[in-house]
N, C-alpha and C positions, 0 to 999 in steps of 0.2 A: 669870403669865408663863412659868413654870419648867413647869408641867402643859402650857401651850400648845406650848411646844419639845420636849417630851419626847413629845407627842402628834403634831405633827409629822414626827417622827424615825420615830416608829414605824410612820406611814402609810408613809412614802419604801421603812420597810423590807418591809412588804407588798406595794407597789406591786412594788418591786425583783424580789421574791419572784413575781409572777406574771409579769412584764413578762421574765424574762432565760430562764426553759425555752421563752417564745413566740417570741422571738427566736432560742436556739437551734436550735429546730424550724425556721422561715422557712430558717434560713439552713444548716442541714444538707444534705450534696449529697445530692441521692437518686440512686438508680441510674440507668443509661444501658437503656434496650433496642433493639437492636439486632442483626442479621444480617448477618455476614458473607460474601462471596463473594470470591472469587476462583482461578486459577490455582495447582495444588499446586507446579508445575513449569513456569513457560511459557517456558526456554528449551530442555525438550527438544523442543516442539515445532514439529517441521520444518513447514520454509515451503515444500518443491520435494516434492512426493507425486505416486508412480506409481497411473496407474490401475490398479483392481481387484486394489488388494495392501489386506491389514488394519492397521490405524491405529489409533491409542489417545491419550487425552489427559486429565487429572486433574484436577478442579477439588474447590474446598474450602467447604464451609458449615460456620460459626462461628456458633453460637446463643448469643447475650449477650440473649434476650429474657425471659431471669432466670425462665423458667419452659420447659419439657418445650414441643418444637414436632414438629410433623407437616409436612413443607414437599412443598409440589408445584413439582418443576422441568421445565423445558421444554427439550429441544433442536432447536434451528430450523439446519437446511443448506439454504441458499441456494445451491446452483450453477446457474456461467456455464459456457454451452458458447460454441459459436464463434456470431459473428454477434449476443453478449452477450444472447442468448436465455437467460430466468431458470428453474429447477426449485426450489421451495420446498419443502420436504417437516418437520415437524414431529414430536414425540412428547414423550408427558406419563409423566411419572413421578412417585413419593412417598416418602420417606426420615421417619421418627423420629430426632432427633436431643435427646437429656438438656438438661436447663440447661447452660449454661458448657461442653456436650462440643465438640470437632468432629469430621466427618466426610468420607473423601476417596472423592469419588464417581468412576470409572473408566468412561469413554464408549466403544467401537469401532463405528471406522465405514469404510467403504469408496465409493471414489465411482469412477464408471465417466463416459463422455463428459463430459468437463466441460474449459476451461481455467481458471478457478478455480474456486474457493468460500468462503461465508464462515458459519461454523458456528457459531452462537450460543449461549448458555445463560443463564436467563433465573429468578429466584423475584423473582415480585411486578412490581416496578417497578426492581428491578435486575439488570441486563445484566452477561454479559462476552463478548468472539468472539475472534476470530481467523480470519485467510487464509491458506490453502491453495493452489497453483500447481502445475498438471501439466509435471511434468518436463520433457515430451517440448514442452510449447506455451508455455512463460514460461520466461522468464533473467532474473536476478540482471545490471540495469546499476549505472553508480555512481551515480544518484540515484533512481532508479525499477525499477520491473518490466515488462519490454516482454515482449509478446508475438510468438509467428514461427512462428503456426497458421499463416499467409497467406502463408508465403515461399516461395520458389523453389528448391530446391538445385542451387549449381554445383558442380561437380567442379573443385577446384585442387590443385597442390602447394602447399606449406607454403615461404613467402620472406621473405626478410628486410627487403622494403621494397614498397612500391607505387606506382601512378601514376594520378591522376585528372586527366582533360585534361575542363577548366573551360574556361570564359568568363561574361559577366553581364551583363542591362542596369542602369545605374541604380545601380550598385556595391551586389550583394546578398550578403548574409552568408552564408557558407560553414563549416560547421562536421563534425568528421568524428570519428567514434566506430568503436571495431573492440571487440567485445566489451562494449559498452556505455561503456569508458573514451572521453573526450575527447581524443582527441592535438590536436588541430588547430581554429581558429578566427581565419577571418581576410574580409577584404572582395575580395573577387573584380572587380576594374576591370577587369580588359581584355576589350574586344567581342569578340575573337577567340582560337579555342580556344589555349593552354594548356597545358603537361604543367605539374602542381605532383606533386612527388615527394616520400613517407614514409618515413625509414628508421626505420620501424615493423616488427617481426615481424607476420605475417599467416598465420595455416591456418584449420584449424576455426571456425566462427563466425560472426559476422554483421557486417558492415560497414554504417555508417549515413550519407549523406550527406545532411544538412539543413540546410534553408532558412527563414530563422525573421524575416527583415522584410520582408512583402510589402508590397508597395504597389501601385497599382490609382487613379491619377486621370484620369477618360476627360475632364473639362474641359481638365486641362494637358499632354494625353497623354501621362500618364507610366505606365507599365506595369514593374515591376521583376520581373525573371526571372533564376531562376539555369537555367544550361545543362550540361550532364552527355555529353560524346560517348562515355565509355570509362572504364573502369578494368581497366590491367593489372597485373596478378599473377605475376611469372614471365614464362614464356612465354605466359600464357592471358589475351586479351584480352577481358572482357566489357563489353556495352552495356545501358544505361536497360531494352530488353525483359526480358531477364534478371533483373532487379531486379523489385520493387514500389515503388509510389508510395504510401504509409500519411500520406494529410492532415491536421493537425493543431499544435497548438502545443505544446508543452513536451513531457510524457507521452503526451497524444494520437496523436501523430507516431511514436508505436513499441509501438501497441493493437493493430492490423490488423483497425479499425472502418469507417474510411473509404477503401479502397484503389483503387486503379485500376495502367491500366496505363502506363507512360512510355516517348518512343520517346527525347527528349530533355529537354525542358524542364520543371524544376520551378516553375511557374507559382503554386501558392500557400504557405503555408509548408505543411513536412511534409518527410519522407524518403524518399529514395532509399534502397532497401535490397537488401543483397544477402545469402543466404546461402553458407556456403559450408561444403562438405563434401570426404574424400580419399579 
């Protein structure tokens, strides 16, 4: 009984003996391999770029693929000119980079007719980009990037308040933006024109006047229209010709995709737009 137990004991500790390096093994974290990308700096790089000046921007590969790597990377520039006509232009490149090194790769590029672009960098199956905006054809609004290739320039003095003489069918939303800020939002009811007045500063800039609930029922004949006779400035009174009409909903309405021209009525949603210059 006593050799039976002691024989016992002994297997357990053999058993022990092979069964706990297997288990170590299993359960040992092995290494990661992986490739890093990204940005060395992406808040030096500007979002408002003149054409045909030189440009530079940094990006980073991190090689954790626990072994010496060769990496082929791609830069793709996708620029938009006017009328969101596309120019893709590409180039391939190759960098050695040690186990465990990183390295900071330095791109110049210059872009000529374009109002944006979007410039990509690319190893394998992972991306990084960013947008680009010509100065002179995009602004910085408060919630978006509008464009003002398409505008008009009026000559004003610089005042401290203005006047948009309104009316509406159907009580249509009226909302009003100078610089891309929102000053103003409200339902436009009465059938006949209107002075509503802004004591808002006004010079340089672009003034947006949109219309963002249309409605269009030819059974109940209901037709909702915002109506626009003037906007004065000072002494300088402009009208809808002067403007542009950029159709669209939210962002859309300040692209200069869809424009035409207005003599008064804003009939779908989209903006009345004016620019202005001294």
């Amino acid at each position: 009984m006593e050799r039976t137990f002691n024989t016992a004991i002994m297997i357990s500790l053999i058993v022990g003996i092979v069964i706990v390096p297997i288990i170590l093994i299993a359960t040992q974290q092995r290494p990661e391999y992986f490739t890093e990308l990204y940005f060395a700096d992406h808040e030096a790089i500007p979002k408002f770029i003149e054409e045909n000046q030189d440009y530079q921007y940094t990006f980073t590969i991190h090689n954790q693929e626990q072994k010496d790597m060769s990496y082929r990377f791609t830069v793709t520039i996708e620029k938009f000119s006017e009328n969101n006509k596309q120019d893709i232009k590409s180039s391939t490149s190759y960098t050695t980079i040690p186990k465990g090194d990183s390295k900071n790769i330095s791109i110049n590029y210059k872009l000529s007719d374009f109002v944006k672009a979007k410039i990509e960098t690319s190893i394998g199956n992972q991306n990084i980009h960013f947008f680009v905006y010509n100065k002179d054809n995009m602004i910085q609004y408060q919630d978006t990037i509008a464009s003002v290739v398409c505008m008009k320039d009026n000559k004003i003095k610089q005042s401290d308040s203005f006047v948009i003489r309104a009316k509406g069918d159907l009580n249509p939303n009226m909302k009003v933006k100078v610089n891309g800020k929102e000053i103003y939002s409200g339902v436009i009811s009465n059938r006949a024109y209107k002075n509503y007045r802004f004591n808002y500063p006004i010079s340089e800039g672009i003034l947006d006047i949109i219309f963002d609930n249309d409605l269009y029922n030819p059974d109940a004949k209901q037709d909702r229209n915002l109506y626009i006779e003037s906007v004065t400035i000072g002494n300088t009174t402009l009208y809808p010709k002067d403007g542009i009409l950029d159709l669209g909903e939210g962002a859309a309405a300040f692209d200069c995709q869809d424009v035409r021209d207005s003599e008064s009525s804003i009939g779908w949603n989209g903006a009345l737009r004016f620019k202005f210059t001294q």
